[in-house]
C-alpha positions as CSV (number, residue, x, y, z in Angstrom):
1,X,26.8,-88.0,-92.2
2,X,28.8,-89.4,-95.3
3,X,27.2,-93.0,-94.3
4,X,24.2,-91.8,-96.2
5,X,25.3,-92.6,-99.4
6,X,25.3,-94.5,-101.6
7,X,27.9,-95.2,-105.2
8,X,26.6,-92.7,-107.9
9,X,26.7,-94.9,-111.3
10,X,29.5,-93.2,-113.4
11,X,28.0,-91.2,-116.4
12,X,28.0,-93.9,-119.4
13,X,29.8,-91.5,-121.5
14,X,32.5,-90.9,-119.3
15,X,32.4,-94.5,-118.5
16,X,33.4,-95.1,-121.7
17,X,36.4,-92.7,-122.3
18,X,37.8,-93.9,-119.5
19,X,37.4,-97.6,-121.2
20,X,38.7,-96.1,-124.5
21,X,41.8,-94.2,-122.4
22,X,43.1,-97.8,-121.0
23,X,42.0,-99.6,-124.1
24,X,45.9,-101.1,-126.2
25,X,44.7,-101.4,-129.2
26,X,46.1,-99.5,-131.6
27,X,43.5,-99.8,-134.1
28,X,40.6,-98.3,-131.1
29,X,37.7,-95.9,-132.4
30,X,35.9,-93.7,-130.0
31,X,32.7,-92.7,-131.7
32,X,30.9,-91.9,-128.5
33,X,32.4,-88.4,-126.7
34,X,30.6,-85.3,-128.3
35,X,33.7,-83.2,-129.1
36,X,34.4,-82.0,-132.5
37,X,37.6,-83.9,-133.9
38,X,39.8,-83.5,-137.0
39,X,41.1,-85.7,-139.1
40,X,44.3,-86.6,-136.8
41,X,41.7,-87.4,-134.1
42,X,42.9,-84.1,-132.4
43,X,40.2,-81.3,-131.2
44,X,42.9,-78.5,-131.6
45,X,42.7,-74.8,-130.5
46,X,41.5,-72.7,-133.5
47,X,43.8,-70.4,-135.0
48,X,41.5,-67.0,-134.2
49,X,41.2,-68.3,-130.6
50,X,45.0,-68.1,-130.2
51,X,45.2,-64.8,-131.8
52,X,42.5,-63.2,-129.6
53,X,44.2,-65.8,-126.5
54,X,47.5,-63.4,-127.0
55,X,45.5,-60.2,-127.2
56,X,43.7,-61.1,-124.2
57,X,47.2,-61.8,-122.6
58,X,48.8,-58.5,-123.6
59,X,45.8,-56.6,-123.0
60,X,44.3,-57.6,-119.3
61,X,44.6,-55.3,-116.6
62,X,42.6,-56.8,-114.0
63,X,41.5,-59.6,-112.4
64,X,38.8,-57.9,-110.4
65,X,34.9,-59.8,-110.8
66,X,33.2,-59.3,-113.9
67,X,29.6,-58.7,-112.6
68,X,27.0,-61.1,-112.0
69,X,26.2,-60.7,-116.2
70,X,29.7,-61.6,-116.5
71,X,31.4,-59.4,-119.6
72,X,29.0,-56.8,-120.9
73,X,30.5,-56.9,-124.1
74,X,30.6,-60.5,-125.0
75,X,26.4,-60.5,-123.6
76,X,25.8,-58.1,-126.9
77,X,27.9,-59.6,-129.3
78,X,26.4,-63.2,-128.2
79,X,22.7,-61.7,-128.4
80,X,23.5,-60.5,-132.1
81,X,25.3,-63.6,-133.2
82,X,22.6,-65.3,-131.9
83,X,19.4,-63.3,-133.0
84,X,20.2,-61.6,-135.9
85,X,18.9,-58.3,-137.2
86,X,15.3,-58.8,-135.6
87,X,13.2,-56.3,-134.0
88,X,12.8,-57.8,-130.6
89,X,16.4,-57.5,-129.7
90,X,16.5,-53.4,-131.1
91,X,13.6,-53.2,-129.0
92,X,15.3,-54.2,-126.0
93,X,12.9,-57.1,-124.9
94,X,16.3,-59.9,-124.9
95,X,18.8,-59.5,-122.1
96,X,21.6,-61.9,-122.1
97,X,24.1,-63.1,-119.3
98,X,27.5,-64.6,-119.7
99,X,27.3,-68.4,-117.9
100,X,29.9,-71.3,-117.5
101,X,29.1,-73.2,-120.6
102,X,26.2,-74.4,-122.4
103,X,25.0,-76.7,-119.7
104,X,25.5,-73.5,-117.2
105,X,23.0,-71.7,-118.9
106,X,20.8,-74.5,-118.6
107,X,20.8,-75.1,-114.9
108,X,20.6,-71.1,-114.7
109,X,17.3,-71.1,-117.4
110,X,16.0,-74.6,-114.7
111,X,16.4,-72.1,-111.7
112,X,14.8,-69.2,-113.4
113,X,11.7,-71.6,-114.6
114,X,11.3,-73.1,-111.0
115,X,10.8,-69.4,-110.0
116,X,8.7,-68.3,-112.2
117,X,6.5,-71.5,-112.3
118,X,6.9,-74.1,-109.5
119,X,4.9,-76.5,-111.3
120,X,6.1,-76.3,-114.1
121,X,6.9,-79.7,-116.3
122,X,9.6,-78.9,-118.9
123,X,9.0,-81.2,-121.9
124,X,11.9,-82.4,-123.8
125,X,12.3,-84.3,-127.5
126,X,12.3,-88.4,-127.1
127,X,14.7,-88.7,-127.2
128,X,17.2,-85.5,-125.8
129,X,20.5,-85.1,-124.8
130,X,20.7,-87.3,-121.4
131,X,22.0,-84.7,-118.9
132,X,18.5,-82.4,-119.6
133,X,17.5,-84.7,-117.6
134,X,20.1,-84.4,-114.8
135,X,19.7,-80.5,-114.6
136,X,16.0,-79.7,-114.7
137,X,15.4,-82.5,-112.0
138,X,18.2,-81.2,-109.3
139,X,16.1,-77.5,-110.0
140,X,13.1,-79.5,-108.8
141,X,11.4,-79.7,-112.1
142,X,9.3,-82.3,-113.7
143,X,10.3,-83.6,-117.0
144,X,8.5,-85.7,-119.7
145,X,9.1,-86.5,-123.2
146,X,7.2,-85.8,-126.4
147,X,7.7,-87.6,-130.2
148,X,10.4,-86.7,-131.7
149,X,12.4,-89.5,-133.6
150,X,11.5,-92.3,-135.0
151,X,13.6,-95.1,-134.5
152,X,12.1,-97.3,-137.1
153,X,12.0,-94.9,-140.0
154,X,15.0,-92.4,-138.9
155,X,13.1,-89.8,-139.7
156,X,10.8,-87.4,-137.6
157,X,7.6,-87.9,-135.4
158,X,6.3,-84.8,-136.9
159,X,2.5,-85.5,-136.8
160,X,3.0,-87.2,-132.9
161,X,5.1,-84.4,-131.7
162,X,2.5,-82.0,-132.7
163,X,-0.1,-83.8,-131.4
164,X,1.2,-84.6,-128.1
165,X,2.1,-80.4,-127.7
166,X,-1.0,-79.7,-128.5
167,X,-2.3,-81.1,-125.1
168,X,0.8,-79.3,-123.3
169,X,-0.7,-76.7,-120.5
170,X,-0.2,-72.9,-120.2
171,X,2.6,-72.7,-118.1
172,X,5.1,-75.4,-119.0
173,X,8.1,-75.5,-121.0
174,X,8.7,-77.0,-124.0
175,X,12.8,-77.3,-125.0
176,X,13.7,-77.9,-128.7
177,X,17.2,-78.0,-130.0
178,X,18.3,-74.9,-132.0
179,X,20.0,-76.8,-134.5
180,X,22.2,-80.2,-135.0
181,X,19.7,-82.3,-132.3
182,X,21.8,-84.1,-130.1
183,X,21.5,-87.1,-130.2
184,X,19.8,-88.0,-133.7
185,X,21.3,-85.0,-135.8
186,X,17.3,-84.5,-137.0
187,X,16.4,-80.5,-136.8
188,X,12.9,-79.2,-138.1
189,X,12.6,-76.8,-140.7
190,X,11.2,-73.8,-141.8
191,X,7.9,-74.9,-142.1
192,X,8.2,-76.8,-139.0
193,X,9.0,-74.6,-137.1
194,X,6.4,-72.3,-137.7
195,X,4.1,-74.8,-136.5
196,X,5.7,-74.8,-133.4
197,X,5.1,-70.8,-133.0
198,X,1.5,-71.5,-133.4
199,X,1.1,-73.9,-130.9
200,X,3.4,-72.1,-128.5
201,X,0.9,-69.0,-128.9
202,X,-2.2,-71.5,-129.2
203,X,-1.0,-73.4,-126.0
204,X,0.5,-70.8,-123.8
205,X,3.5,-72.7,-123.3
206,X,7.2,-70.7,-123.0
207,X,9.7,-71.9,-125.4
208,X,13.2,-72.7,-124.2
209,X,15.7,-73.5,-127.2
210,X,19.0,-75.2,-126.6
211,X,21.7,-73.6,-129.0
212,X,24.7,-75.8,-128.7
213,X,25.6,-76.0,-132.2
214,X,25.3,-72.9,-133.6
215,X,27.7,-73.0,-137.3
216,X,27.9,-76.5,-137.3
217,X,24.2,-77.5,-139.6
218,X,24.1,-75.7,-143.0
219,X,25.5,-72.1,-141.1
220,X,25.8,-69.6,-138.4
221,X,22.9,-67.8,-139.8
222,X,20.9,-70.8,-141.2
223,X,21.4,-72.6,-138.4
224,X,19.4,-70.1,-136.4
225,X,16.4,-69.4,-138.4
226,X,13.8,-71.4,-136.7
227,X,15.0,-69.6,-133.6
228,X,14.8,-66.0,-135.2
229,X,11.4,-67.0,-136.3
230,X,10.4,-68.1,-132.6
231,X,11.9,-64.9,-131.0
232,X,10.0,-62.7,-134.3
233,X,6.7,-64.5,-133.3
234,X,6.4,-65.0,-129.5
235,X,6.0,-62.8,-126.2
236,X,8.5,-64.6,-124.3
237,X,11.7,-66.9,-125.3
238,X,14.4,-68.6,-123.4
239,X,17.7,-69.4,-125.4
240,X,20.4,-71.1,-123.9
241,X,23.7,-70.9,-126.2
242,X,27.1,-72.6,-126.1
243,X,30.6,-71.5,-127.6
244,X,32.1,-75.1,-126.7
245,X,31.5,-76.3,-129.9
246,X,31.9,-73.2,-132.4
247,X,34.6,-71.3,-131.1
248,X,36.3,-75.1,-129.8
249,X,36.5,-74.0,-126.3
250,X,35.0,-76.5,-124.3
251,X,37.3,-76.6,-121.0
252,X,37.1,-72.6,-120.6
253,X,33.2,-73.3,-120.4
254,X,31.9,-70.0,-121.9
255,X,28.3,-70.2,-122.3
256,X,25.0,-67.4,-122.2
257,X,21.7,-67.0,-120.7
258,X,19.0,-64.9,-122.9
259,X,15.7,-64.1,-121.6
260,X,13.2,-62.6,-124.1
261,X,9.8,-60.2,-122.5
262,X,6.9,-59.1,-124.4
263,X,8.4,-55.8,-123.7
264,X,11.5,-54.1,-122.6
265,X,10.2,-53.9,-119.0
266,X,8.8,-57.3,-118.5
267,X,12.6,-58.4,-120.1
268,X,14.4,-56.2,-117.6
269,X,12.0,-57.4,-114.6
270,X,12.7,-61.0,-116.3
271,X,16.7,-60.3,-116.4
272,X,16.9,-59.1,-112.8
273,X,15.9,-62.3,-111.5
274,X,18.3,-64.3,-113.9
275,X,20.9,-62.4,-112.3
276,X,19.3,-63.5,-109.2
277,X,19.5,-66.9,-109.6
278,X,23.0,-66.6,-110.8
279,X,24.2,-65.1,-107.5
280,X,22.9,-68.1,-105.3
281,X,24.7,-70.6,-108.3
282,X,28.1,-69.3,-108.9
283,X,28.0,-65.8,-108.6
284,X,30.8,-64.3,-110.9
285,X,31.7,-66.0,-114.2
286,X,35.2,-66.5,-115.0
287,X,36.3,-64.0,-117.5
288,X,39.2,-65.8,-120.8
289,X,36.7,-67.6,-122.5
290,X,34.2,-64.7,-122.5
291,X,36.6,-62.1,-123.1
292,X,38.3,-64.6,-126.3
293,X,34.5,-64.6,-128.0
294,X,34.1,-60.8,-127.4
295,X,37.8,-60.2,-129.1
296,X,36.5,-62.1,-132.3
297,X,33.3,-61.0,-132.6
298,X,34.3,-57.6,-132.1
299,X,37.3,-57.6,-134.5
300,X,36.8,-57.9,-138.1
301,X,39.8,-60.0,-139.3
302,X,39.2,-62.0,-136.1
303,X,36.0,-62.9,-137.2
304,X,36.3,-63.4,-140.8
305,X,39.1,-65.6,-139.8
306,X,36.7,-67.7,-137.0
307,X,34.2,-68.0,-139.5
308,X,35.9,-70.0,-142.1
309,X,37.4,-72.1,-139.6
310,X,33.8,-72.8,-138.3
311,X,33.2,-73.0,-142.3
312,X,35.8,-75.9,-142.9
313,X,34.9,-77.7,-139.9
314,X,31.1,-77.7,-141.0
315,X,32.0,-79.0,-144.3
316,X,34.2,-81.5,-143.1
317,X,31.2,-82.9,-140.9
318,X,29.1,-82.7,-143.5
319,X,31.3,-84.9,-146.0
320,X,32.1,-87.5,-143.5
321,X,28.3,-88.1,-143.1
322,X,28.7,-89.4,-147.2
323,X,31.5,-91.1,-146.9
324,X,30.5,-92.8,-144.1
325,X,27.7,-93.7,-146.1
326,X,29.8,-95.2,-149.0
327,X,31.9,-96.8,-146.7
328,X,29.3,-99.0,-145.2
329,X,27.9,-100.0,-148.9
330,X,31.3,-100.5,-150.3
331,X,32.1,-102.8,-147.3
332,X,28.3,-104.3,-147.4
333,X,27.2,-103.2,-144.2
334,X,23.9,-104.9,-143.7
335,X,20.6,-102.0,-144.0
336,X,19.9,-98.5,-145.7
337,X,22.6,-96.1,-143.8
338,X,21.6,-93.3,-146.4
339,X,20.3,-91.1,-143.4
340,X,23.3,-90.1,-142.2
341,X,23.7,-88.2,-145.4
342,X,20.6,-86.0,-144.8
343,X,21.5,-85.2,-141.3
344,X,23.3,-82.3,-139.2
345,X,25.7,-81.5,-136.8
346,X,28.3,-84.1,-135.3
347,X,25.6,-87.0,-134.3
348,X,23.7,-89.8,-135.4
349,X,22.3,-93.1,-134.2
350,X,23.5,-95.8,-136.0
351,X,19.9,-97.9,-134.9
352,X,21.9,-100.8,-134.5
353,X,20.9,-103.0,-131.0
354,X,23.4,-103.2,-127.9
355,X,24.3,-106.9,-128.6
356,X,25.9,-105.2,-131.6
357,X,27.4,-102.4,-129.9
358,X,29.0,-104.5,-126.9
359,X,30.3,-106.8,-129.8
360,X,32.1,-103.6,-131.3
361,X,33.7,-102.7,-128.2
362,X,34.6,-106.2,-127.2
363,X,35.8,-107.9,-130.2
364,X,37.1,-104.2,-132.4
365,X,37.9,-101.5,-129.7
366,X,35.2,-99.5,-131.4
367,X,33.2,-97.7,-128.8
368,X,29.4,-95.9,-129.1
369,X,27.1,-95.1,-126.8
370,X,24.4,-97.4,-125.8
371,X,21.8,-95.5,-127.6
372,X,24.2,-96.0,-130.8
373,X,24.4,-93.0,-131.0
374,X,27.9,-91.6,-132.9
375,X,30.1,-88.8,-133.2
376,X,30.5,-88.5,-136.8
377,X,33.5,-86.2,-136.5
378,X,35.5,-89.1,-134.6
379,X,35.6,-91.3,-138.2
380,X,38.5,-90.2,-140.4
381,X,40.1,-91.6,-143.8
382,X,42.5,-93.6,-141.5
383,X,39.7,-95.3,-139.3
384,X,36.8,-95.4,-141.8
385,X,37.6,-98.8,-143.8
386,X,38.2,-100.5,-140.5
387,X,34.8,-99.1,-138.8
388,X,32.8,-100.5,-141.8
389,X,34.1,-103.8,-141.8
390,X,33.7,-104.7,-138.2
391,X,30.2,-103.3,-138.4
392,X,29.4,-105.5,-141.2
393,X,30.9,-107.9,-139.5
394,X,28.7,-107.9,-136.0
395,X,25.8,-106.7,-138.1
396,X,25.5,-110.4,-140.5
């Protein structure tokens, strides 16, 4: 049986923190793994996660399952943090379900698209975080791209992303990141995004937002308004949301599902299946992460205490995206980096080619993925100087 196969390439991003793992340099920079880091290089364990950690520890009676929703609690407090004060949600058309991380919710969403649609195509931003991709084709789903960035200007394909969903069919899904796109750190805005709840209704086609980075852009409320506006606007929504990156737990996976109906009964008809397809996936979630979010959320000193460590983390980000940008002029990197300024989130593409890139790794022990994209949280005061000068240095 096992003669069938054939050697998997390794994932290029885990490729290279492998590489950067053996690499002896003790000047190395990894710029390419999406994990939030401070200025030690360390992605440490929030202070309010540890507090509601020894709660949890003190508290827990049981280790019974949770449910296919997973933890009841954590569903609501997730669907408000998410959504807001909007009618849809007191209305009862958006059920959430508690799933293994961000990219649980997404194979969980694939599942629940293949069964509602079995032809649907799921159309994704050129370009999109690479393991869409990977998940919406082992559903058995079709994917293809629309405009999104521009690599030449750095800015948005606005006018060819509208026009290419305006020949998208009834039926299909379209995915658009909530906030901080991964990779190019472009979102839309206001007035974008309104556009996009006109074609949606124009079109036919079901929305399905990917909330990864929800805190991390300009905040936890701003970074949702284009999503509040969708759900205020539509008949139907699919939101998949991640606390890897806000609440820093990204090895205890804590992730949810929300499905959104034109009404409370098509939502509950709409949720049943969800839970469905979660039973033939994984069943049960597991229950610390979940039960960690639900304790802050729920407690007030808990949460004031999340958000302003979410707060410092944001402005951090944000002011390495400058200084980056004085760096490479004071060290006379070669082209206009001023975009990385006017960005969000934790990535950008540098828009450099991959003779440059290999040269980085090979010759500086800098390493970035082949798309050039970076993790602007991985450059610190201690790495920055030397970062700018090698660039400058490959880029002449």
């Amino acid at each position: 049986m096992f003669e069938q196969f054939k050697p998997v390439p390794t994932d290029p991003i885990l490729g290279l923190m492998a590489e950067f793992k053996a690499d002896t340099n003790p000047n190395k920079v990894d710029l390419s793994v999406g994990v939030y880091k401070d200025e030690h290089g360390d992605t440490p364990v929030m202070k309010a996660v540890k507090k509601a950690e020894k709660l949890r520890l003190e508290n827990e009676k049981s280790k019974a399952y949770l449910g296919l929703a997973g933890n009841t609690e954590y569903n609501d407090l997730m669907a408000d943090l998410i959504f807001g004060d909007i009618e849809p949600l007191k209305q009862g058309r958006i059920k959430t379900a508690q799933t293994p991380g961000g990219t649980g919710s997404l194979r969980v969403a694939a599942e629940f698209i293949k069964r509602a649609n079995t032809d649907a195509t799921i159309w994704v931003t050129g370009p999109t975080w690479a393991n869409h991709f990977s998940i919406f084709h082992a559903a058995g789903l079709e994917t293809k791209e629309f405009p999104y960035f521009d690599f030449e200007t750095m800015g948005l394909k606005f006018d060819e992303m509208v026009a290419t969903l305006k020949t998208v069919p009834a039926g299909d899904v379209v995915l658009f990141h909530a906030c901080c796109h991964n990779p190019s750190g472009l979102d839309l805005n206001i007035e974008q995004w309104q556009v996009v709840a006109d074609l949606a209704k124009n079109q036919g086609f079901t929305v399905l937002l990917d909330s990864a980075y929800q805190g991390f852009g300009s905040g936890l409320d701003e970074d949702a308004a284009g999503l509040r506006l969708l759900a205020s606007q539509l008949d139907e929504l699919l939101v998949c949301a991640s606390c890897s990156k806000n609440f820093g737990l990204y090895r205890d996976r804590v992730g949810a599902f929300s499905v959104m109906g034109k009404d409370a009964d098509s939502a509950s008809v709409a949720y049943t299946n969800a839970l469905s397809v979660i039973r033939a996936i994984y069943s049960m979630p597991p229950a610390h992460g979940a039960d960690v979010v639900a304790r802050i959320l729920g407690n007030k000193e808990l949460k004031a205490e999340w958000i302003a460590e979410l707060d410092e983390k944001r402005a951090r980000i944000n002011g390495l995206r400058t200084f980056i940008v004085e760096k490479f002029k004071e060290h006379n990197v070669p082209g206009d980096f001023g975009f990385i300024a006017e960005q969000n989130g934790m990535f950008s593409f540098l828009g450099i080619d991959k003779t440059a890139i290999q040269r980085l790794k090979d010759e500086y022990s800098i390493y970035i993925v082949g798309s050039s994209r970076i993790n602007v949280a991985g450059v610190n005061q201690d790495n920055a100087d030397y970062l700018a000068k090698a660039l400058a240095e490959v880029l002449k």
